[in-house]
N, C-alpha and C positions, 0 to 999 in steps of 0.2 A: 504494500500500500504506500504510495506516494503521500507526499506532504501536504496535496489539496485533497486525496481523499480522506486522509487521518481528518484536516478541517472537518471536511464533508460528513463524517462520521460521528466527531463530536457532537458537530449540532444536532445532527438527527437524534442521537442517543439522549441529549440535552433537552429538546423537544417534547419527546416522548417522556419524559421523565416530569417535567412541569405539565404537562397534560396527565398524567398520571396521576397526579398530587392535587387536581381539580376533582372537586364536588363539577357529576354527571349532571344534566341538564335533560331531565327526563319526557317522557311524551307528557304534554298536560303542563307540564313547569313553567314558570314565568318570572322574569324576572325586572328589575325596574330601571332602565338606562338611557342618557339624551346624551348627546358629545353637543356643544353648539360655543359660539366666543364668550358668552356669559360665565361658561362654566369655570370656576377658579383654576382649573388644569388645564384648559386647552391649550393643544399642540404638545401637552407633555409629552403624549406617547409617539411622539413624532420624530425620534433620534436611536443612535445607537443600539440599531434596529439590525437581526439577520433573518433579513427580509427576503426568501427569493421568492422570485419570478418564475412563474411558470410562459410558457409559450402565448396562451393566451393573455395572460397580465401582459406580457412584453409587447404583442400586437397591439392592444391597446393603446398602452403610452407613448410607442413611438408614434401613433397616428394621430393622437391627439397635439404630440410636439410637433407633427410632419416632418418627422426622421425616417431617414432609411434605417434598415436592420441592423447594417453593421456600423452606420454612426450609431445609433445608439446603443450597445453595445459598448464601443469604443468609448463613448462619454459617460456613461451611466452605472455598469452594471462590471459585473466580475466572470468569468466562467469558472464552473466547477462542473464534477462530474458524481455522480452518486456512487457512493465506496463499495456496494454492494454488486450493481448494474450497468456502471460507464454510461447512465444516461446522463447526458450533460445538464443542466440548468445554469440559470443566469443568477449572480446575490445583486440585488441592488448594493449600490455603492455610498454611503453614506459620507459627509462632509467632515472631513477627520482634524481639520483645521480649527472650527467653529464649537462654541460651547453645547455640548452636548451629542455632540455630532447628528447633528439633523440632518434626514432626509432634504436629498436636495431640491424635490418640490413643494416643500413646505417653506409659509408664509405666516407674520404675524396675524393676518387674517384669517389664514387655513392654507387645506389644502389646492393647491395651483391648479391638480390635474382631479380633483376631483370626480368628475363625472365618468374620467379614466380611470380610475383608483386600482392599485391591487386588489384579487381574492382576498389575500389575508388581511386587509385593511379595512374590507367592504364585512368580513365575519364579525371583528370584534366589534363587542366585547366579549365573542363567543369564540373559543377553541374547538375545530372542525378536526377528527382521529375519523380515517376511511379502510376499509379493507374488502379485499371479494371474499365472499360466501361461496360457498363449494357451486353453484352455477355458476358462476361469476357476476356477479348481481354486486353493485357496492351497498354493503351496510355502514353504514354511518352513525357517528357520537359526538355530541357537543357537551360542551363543559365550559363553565363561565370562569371567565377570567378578570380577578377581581385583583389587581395590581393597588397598592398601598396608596399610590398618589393620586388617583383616579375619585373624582366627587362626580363622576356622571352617574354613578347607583346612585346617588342622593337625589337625585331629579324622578320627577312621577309618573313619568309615561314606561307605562308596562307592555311587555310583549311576552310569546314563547315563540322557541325555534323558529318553526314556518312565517310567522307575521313578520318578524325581525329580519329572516335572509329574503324575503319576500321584499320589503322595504327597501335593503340594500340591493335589489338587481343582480340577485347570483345567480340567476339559473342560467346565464351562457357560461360564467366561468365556472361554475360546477361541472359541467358538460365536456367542455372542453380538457378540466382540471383529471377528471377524474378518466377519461379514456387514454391522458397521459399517463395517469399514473397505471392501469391499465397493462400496456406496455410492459410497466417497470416489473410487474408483476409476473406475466408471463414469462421475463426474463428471467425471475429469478424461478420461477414453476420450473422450466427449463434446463436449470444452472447455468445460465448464459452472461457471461460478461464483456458486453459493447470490445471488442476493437477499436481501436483511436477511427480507423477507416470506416467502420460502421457507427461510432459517434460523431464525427464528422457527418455523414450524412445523414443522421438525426436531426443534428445543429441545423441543415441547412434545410429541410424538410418542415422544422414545425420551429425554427427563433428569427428565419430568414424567409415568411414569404415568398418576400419578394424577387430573393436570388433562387427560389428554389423554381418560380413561375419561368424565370431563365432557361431556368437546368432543364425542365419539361419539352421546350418547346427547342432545346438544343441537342436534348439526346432522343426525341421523337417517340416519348416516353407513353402517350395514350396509343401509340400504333401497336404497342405489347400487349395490350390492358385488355381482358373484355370488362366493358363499365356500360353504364345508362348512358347511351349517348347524347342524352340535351346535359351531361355535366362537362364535359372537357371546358366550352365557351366562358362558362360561369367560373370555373378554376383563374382558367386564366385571365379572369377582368376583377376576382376578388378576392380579397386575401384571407377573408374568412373562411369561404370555401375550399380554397386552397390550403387551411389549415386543416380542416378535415379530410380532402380527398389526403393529404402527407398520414395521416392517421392509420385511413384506410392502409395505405402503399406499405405503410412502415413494418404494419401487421404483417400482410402479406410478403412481406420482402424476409423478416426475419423468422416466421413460424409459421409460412407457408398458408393461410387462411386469410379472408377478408370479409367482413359484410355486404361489402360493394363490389370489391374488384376479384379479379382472376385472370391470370396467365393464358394469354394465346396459345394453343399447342402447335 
């Protein structure tokens, strides 16, 4: 194990461990939270964050800044790789200079990118633990994460689970979060560990769009594929959809199965 995935491995051990040590947040359970600039805390939890990125969080925010993939990347974000899987992810990069080291699109006012915001930004004050069920079905568990300096429980608007991520707009990054993770899974079913050459073309499949929409129509990539034919046009004019047809491809490229697609014979 290398030195970013020893990184990579603390956190996740680290992770699980503070989720672990959380009161469950049960079916029925509610609980009482506002974030807003009145609050005596706001922006606390805005720093000295290990924040990553999943593919779709990163879609978002560079299109919100109107960055390409690998500038933002290059300005924003760090690469690592999962210690377990070689699947690559991005950590947001935090302002190491600045007190507290604040995310760098936060403002005395809030958040900058707000309406883009990360998954894990848009869950709390909820901790989101996923895993597949023996179908492969994701079961899911939230647990409230009630950090010391936080008065947004002091405030009276009450929610449970569904009203709360409901609120926040997760269900494309849940969607998308969780067929990554997905992936991660299958590899390890498997015992599979990424190749730099098969991480590499992870990276460029589901954190690069846009250079992947390239690669498609450079390596004459739908002429292999049998797929629904009204998708190729839609792939290549969006980058949504072109996160998912990479989803599809990736399945299929690495454990031989697809929902959508299939090998020409």
């Amino acid at each position: 194990m290398d030195h970013t995935d020893a990184k990579t491995q603390q956190a996740t051990d680290a992770t699980q461990a503070f989720l672990d040590s959380l009161p469950e947040l049960g079916p029925g359970e509610s609980f009482r939270f506002a974030c807003h600039p009145s609050v005596p805390c706001f922006n606390a939890c805005c720093g000295d964050l290990n924040l990553m990125l999943t593919p779709y969080d990163t879609l978002r925010l560079r299109r919100s800044l109107r960055l390409g993939a690998g500038e933002f990347a290059r300005l924003y974000a760090n690469l690592t790789l999962t210690p377990d899987t070689g699947f690559p992810m991005l950590a947001l990069e935090m302002l190491p200079n600045k007190p507290r080291k604040p995310c760098p699109f936060v403002s005395e006012k809030g958040c900058l990118v707000y309406e883009n915001r990360p998954g894990a930004c848009r869950t709390y004050p909820l901790g989101r633990a996923t895993r597949l069920d023996d179908n492969g079905q994701v079961v899911e568990q939230y647990f409230v994460v009630r950090e010391p300096h936080c008065r947004g429980f002091q405030e009276s608007t009450s929610w449970d689970a569904p009203s709360w991520l409901k609120d926040q707009g997760l269900t494309d990054y849940y969607h998308f979060n969780d067929r990554y993770m997905r992936l991660m899974a299958l590899a390890r079913t498997h015992g599979i560990r990424l190749a730099q050459k098969q991480a590499n073309m992870v990276f460029l499949a589901q954190y690069t769009p846009d250079a992947f929409q390239d690669f498609i129509v450079r390596m004459n990539l739908f002429e292999h594929l049998l797929m629904d034919p009204s998708l190729p046009e839609r792939i290549l004019a969006d980058e949504v959809a072109c996160l998912e047809f990479g989803l599809d491809w990736l399945e299929l490229l690495f454990f031989g199965s697809s929902p959508t697609l299939a090998r020409k014979t």
